[in-house]
C-alpha positions, -999 to +999 in steps of 0.1 A: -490+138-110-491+109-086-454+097-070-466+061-086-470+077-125-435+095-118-415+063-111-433+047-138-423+077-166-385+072-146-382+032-154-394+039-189-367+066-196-342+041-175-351+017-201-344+041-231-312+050-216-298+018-209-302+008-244-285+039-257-258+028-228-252-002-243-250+012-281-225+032-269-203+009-254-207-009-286-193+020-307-165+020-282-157-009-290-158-002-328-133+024-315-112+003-299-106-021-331-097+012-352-075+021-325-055-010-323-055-011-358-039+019-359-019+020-325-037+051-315-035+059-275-068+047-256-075+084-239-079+114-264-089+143-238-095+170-268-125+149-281-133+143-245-137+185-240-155+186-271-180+167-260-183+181-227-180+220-238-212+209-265-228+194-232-224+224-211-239+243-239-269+224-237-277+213-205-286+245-190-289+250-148-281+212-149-247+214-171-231+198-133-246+169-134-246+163-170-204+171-170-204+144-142-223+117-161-211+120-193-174+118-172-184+086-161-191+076-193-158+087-208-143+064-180-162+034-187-156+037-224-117+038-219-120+008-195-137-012-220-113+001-249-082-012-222-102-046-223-095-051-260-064-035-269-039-059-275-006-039-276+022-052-252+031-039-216+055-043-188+027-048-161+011-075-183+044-092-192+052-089-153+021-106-142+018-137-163+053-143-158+045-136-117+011-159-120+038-189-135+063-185-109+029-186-082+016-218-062-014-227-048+003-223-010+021-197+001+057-211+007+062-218+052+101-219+047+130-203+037+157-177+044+140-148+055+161-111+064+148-093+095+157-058+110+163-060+142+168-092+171+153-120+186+121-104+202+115-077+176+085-074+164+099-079+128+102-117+146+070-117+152+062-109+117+080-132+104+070-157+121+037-151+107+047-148+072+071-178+074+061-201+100+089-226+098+113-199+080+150-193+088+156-158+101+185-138+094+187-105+116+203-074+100+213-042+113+188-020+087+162-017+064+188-013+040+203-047+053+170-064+043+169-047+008+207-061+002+199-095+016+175-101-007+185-084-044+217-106-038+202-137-031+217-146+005+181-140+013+150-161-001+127-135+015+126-101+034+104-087+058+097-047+063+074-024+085+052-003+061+029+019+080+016+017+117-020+027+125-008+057+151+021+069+136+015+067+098+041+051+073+076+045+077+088+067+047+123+048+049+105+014+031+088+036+009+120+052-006+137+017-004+107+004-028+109+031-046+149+031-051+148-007-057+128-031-079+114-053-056+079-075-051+054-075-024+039-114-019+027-112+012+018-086+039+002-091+076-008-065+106+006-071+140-016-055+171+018-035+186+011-031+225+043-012+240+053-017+276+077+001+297+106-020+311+132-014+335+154-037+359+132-055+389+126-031+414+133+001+397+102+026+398+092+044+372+093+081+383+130+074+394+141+071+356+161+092+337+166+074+299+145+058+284+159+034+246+136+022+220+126+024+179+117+058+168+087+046+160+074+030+187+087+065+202+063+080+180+034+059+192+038+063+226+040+103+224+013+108+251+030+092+278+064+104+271+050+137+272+039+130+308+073+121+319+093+149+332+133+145+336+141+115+311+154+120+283+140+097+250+171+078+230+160+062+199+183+029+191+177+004+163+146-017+175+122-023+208+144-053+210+176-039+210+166-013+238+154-039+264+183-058+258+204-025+263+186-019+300+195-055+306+230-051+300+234-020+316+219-026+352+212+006+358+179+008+377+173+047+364+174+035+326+143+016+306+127+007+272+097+008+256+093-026+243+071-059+243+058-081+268+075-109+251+112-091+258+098-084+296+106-121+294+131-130+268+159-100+290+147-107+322+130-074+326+098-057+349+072-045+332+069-008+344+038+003+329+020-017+309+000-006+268+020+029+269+011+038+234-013+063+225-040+042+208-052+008+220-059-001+179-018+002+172-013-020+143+019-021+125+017-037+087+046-056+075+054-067+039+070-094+030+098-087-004+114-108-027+137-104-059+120-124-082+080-113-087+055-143-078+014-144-074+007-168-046-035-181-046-057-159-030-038-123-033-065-100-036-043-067-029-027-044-057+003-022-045+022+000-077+041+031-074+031+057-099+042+089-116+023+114-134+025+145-150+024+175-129-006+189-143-044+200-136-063+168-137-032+144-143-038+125-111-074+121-117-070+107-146-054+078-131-073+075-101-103+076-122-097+040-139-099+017-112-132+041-102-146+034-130-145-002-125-155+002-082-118-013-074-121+002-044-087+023-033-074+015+006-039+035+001-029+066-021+006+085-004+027+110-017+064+108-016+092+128-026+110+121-056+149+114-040+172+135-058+146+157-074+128+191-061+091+192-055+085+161-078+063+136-066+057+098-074+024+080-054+021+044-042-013+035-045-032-003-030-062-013-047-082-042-035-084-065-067-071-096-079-054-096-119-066-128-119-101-102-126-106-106-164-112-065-159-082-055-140-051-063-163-065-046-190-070-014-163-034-014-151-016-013-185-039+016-193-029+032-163+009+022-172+005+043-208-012+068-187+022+074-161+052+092-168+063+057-150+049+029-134+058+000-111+044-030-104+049-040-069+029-071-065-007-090-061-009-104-028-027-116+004-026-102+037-027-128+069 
């Protein structure tokens, strides 16, 4: 049989199959009606194994592939169910009232709590996020958190995750510990320099201040270094100011180029850190949820059932819809042993006529389920 006949035998069965696609899809949504009718849950995984332990039986040496398509099928079938049930949720309650409380423009002022000084790179973020914004510097994440659940603060702005040295797990249990809203996020390219006192040399030091994090990033070279000893403190900004202060020509920081300047500082060594693509993401908080024009990212914090296949099940919704996934991380529950809750990102917009309808079914499908925010990143 010619390659040509083949293909042609294929499009014909393609066309057979799509139609008996589509009648399926249209006796899902029979299903659906009964369902809402009746208030019966979207997923019923016993008629799911039915079906696939009747396909197994009959699919022979290909029983694989057939699992994985009639799988796909159950997915799509659920995400269309999701489309037309009408029962109320949280997430959908939280996200018209978020889209009301939304403007066309992101707002450029406002209070706005940072960690950290004048020449942190939290500044820098939020000088981004907030061009003409009023900062207020705090002492801690924490600080931030407080600032804006009581209202001193409009806004708050909050490392997440940096390229080299992987998330900042202190934001992530504040989020998790606190009902807060993501509305905007951005990525800072982090280049950290070694600064000491004009005319100290660098093998003649012995302490060297900064963030544990930016300790983190610049491992490599701190390795190298034989005789110092590391001190973490409360930001890059905070350590150059601290080798300003103390004029002592043995002691330095691993900071910015921009506090080189703003303490009066030499740079020592310049781009210390172990990767050249260091890029720290910040996220912008505030009490009350809002969806500003053009957010286009999904962030939620998630809890399932510890059980074969629970996860999947979730993961499997926005998959089924090709929502593509950019973040899934796995945090301790605090106060609980070897329980787990995930924050997951998801590139898609609720204004999507498809993806409300797909995060209330993953809401009924969690043990619990938050709604972080739709938002943009600059």
């Amino acid at each position: 049989m010619e390659l040509s006949e083949i293909r042609g035998q294929i499009d014909s069965v393609d066309q057979e199959l799509l139609k008996l696609f589509l009648r399926r899809m249209e006796l899902s949504e029979h299903v659906a009606a009964v369902k809402n009718e009746q208030g019966l849950p979207i997923s019923n995984r016993a008629r799911e194994r039915e079906i696939l332990a009747r396909v197994a039986a009959e699919a022979g040496d290909k029983e694989r592939y057939a699992h994985q398509l009639f799988t796909t099928l159950f997915h799509l079938s659920c995400a269309r169910q999701a489309e037309l049930l009408s029962a109320p949720t949280q997430v959908g309650a939280q996200i018209r009232a978020s889209l009301a409380a939304g403007a066309e423009v992101f707002p450029q002022t406002g209070l706005v709590a940072c960690q950290g000084m004048e020449g942190a790179n939290s500044q820098a973020a939020c000088d981004r996020l907030l061009p003409r914004g009023t900062i207020v510097y705090v002492k801690s994440f924490e600080a931030v958190v407080s600032a804006v659940e009581s209202g001193l603060c409009r806004f708050g702005v909050l490392p997440i995750e940096n390229s080299s040295n992987g998330s900042v797990r202190a934001v992530y249990d504040l989020l998790q510990r606190h009902r807060l809203s993501i509305v905007r996020s951005t990525r800072l390219c982090i280049r950290h320099e070694l600064l000491g006192l004009p005319g100290a040399k660098a093998d003649e030091l012995t302490e060297i201040y900064s963030h544990p994090q930016a300790i983190g990033q610049c491992g490599h070279f701190l390795e190298s270094l034989s005789g110092v000893r590391v001190i973490p403190c409360d930001n890059t900004a905070t350590a150059a100011k601290l080798v300003a202060e103390r004029k002592d020509p043995h002691v330095a920081a691993l900071s910015s180029h921009a506090c080189a300047e703003l303490y009066g500082l030499s740079v020592l060594n310049e781009d210390v850190q172990d990767s050249d693509n260091n890029y720290t993401r910040f996220i912008c908080i505030t009490k009350e949820p809002a969806i500003y024009a053009g957010a286009d990212r999904i962030s939620l914090i998630i809890a399932c059932e510890n059980k074969a296949g629970a996860l999947y099940d979730i993961l499997s919704k926005p998959a089924a819809l090709g929502v593509n996934m950019t973040k899934l991380e796995s945090c301790p529950v605090t106060g609980r042993n070897f329980e787990f809750i995930f924050f997951i990102e998801l590139e898609a917009s609720v204004k999507d006529p498809a993806v409300l309808p797909m995060l209330e079914e993953i809401e009924r499908s969690s043990q619990s389920f938050h709604f972080l925010g739709n938002y943009s990143e600059v």
